[in-house]
C-alpha positions in Angstrom: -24.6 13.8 -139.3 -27.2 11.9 -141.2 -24.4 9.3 -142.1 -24.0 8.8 -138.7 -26.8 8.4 -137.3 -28.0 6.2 -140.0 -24.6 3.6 -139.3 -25.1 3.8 -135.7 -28.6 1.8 -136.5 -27.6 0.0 -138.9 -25.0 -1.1 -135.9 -27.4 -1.6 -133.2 -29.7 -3.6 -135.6 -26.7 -5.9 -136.7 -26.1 -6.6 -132.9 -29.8 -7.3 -132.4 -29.3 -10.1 -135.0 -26.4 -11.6 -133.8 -28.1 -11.8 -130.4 -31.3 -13.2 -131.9 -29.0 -16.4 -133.9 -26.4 -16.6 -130.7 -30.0 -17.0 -128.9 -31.3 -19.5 -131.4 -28.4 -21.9 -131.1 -29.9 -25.4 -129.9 -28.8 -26.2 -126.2 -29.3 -30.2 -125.0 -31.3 -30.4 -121.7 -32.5 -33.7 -119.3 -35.0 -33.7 -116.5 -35.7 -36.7 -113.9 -38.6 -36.4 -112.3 -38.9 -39.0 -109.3 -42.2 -39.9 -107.0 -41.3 -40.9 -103.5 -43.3 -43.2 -101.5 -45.2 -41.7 -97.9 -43.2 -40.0 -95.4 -43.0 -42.8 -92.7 -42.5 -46.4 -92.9 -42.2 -49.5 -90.7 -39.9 -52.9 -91.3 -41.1 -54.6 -93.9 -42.9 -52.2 -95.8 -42.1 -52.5 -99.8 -41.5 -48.7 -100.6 -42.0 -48.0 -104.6 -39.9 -45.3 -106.3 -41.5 -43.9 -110.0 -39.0 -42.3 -112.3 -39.5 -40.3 -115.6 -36.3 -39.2 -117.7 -37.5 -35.9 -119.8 -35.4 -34.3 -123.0 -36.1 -31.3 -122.5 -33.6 -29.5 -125.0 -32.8 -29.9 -128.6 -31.5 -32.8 -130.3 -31.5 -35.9 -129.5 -29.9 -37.6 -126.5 -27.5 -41.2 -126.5 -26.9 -43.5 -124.3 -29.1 -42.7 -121.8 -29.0 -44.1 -117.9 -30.5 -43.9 -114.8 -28.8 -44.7 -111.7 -30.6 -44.2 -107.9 -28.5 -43.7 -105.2 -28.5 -46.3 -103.0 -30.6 -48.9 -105.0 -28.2 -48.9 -107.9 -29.5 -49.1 -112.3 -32.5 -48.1 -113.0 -34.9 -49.9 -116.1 -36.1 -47.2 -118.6 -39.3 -48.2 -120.5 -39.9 -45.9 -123.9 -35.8 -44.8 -124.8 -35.7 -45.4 -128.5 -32.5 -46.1 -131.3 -31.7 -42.7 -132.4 -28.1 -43.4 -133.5 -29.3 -46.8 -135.1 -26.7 -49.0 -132.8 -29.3 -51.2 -132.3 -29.9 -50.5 -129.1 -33.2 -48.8 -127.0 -30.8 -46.7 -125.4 -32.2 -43.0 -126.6 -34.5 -40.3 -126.5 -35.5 -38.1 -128.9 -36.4 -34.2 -128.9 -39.4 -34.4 -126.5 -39.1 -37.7 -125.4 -39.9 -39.3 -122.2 -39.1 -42.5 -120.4 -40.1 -43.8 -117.2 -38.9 -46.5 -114.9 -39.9 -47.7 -111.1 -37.9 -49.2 -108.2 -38.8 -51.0 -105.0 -37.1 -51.2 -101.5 -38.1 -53.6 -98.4 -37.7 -51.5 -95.5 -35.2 -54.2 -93.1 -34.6 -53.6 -89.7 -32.2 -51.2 -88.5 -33.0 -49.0 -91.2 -33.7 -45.6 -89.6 -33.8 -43.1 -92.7 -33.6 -43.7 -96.2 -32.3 -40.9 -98.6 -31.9 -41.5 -102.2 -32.2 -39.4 -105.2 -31.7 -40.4 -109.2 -29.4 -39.6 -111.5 -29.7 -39.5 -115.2 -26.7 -39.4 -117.6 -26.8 -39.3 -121.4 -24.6 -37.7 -124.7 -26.1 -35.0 -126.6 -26.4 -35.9 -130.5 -25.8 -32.1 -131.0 -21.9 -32.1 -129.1 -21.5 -35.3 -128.3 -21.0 -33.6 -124.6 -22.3 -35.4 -121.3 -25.6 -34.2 -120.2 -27.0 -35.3 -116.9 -29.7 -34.4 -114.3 -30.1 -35.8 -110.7 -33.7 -35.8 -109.2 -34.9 -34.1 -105.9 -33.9 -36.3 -102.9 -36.7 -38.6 -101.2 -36.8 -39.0 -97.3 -38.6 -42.1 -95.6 -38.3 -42.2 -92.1 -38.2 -45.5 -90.5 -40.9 -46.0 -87.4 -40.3 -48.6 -85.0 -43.3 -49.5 -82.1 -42.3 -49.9 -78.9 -44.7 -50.2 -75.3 -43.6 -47.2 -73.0 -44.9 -46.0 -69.4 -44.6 -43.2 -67.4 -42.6 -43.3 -64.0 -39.3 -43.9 -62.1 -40.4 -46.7 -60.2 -39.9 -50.3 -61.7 -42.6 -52.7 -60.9 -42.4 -56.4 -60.1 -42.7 -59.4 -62.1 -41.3 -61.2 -65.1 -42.7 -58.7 -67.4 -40.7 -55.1 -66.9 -42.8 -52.2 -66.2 -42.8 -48.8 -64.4 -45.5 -47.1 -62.3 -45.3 -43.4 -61.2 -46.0 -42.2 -57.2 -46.5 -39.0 -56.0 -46.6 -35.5 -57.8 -43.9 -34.1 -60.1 -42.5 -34.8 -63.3 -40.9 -38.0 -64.2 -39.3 -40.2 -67.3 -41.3 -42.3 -70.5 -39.4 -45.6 -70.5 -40.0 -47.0 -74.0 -39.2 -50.6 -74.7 -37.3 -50.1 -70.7 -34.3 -48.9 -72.3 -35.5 -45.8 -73.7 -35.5 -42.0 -72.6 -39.3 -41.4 -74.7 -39.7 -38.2 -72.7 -41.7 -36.7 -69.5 -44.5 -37.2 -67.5 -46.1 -34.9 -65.3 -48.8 -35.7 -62.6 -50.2 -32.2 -60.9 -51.2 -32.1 -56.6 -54.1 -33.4 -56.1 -56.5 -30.8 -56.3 -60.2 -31.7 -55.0 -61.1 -35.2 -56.1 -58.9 -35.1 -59.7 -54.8 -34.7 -61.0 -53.9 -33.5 -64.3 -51.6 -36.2 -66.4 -49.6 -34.2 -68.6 -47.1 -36.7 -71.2 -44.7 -34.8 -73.5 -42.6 -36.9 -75.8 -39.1 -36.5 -76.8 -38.2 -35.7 -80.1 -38.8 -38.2 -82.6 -41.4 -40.3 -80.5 -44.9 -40.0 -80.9 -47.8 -41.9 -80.0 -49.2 -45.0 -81.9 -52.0 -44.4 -84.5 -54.4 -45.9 -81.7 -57.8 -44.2 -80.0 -56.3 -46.4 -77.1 -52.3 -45.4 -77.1 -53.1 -44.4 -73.7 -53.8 -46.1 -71.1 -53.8 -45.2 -67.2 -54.7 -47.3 -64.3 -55.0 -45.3 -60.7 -54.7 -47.7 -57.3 -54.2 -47.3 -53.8 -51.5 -50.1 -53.4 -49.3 -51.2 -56.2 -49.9 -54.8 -58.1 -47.4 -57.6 -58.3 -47.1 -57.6 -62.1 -47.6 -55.4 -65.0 -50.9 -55.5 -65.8 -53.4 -56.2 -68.9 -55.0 -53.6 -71.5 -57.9 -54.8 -70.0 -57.2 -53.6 -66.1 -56.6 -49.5 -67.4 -60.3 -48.5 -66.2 -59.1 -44.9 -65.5 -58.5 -43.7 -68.6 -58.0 -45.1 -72.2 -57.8 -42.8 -75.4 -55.0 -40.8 -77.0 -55.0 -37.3 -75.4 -51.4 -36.6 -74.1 -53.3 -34.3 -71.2 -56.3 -36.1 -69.0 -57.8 -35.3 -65.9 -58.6 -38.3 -63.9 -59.4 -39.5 -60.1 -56.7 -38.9 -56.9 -54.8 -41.9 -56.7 -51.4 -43.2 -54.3 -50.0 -44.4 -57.5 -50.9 -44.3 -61.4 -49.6 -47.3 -64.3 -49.6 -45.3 -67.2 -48.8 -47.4 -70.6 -48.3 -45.3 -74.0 -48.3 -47.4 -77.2 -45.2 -45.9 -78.8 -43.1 -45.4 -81.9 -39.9 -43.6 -83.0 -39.7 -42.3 -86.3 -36.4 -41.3 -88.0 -32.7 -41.5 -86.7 -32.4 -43.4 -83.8 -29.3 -44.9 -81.4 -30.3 -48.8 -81.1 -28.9 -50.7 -77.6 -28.1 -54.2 -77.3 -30.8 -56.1 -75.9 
């Protein structure tokens, strides 16, 4: 029994070892770590991409690249010769290298996606090892001048003007379905304004974005910042004065994807 006993731990202990080396064998390993610029971005914005390639395993790894997707090779500063080629094509164990990219936002972009991809060969195997970063969005914001109404007003200039009480549509750049406006009865001597925008449309980063002008007859042309004496700021809900007809102008943008039409 003792016999036993005492091979059954000598067992167990022998399989303990062989897990420990099997453990213990050295394993390659990249990392790319990338820095996207801000969230938003208009046309011609220069949008700067940071990169840094990390060996995170054992050995040494060759022939190392990095490749973004869309904006194609990326320049490593700090790989090294490990495999004495004569080139600074490597990183050692616990390495880093670190590269950076630029983009000029051009017009008709709408949103950018991209992430990086590193490739390399393990000195250990001589396998492929590769890593691909997290992705980076931008969204592309383009400014338009919107207002609130059905009614088109007269002119060269296009514009809109709203009458009555209801709910009607945010004409952006007169082409545009930007969202809703809603002016309440008139109850006493003041009308709540209430503007909701679409999805993807918000308001300009302005303390003016909005401007409304109330008046008893309607002008003959679209009018100048400087003739909105009912109400200027950037609430999207106002209580003003009891007026036949409102101008109401929103300083505009659409971020993200977006349907262009022909002008």
């Amino acid at each position: 029994m003792r016999k036993i006993v005492g091979f059954l731990i000598l067992t167990i202990c022998m399989l303990a070892l062989l897990s420990v080396v099997a453990s213990a064998e050295p394993v390659p390993g990249i990392e790319v770590v990338k820095d996207c610029p801000p969230e938003f971005a208009y046309v011609g914005d220069t949008l700067a991409y940071e990169y840094t390639v990390n060996n995170t395993g054992d050995g040494a790894l060759l022939d190392v690249t990095l490749v973004d997707d869309p904006l194609g090779p990326i320049t490593l500063i700090g790989l090294t010769d490990v495999d004495a080629d004569t080139l600074l094509d490597d990183l050692a164990v616990g390495a880093y290298a670190t590269g950076t990219a630029e983009y000029v936002v051009q017009e008709g972009d709408t949103v950018l996606l991209n992430t990086a991809t590193a490739s390399s060969t393990s000195e250990l195997d001589e396998t492929t090892v590769e890593a691909t970063s997290d992705e980076c969005m931008v969204e592309i914001c383009y400014e338009e001048t919107a207002f609130g109404g059905d009614t088109a007003g007269g002119g060269k200039a296009w514009w809109y003007y709203f009458s009555g009480a209801g709910t009607q549509t945010i004409w952006a750049g007169q082409h545009y379905d930007a969202g809703t406006v809603t002016v309440s009865e008139c109850i006493g001597v003041e009308v709540t304004i209430t503007i909701v925008l679409a999805e993807g449309w918000y308001l300009q980063d302005d303390d003016e974005s909005v401007k409304i002008k109330g008046c008893e007859s309607i002008p003959s042309k679209r009018q100048p910042a400087g003739r909105f004496e009912t109400y200027k700021g950037d609430e999207t809900e106002v209580e003003v004065p009891c007026f036949a007809y409102y101008i109401i102008q929103l300083d505009v943008q659409h971020c993200g994807e977006f349907e262009f039409e022909d002008e």
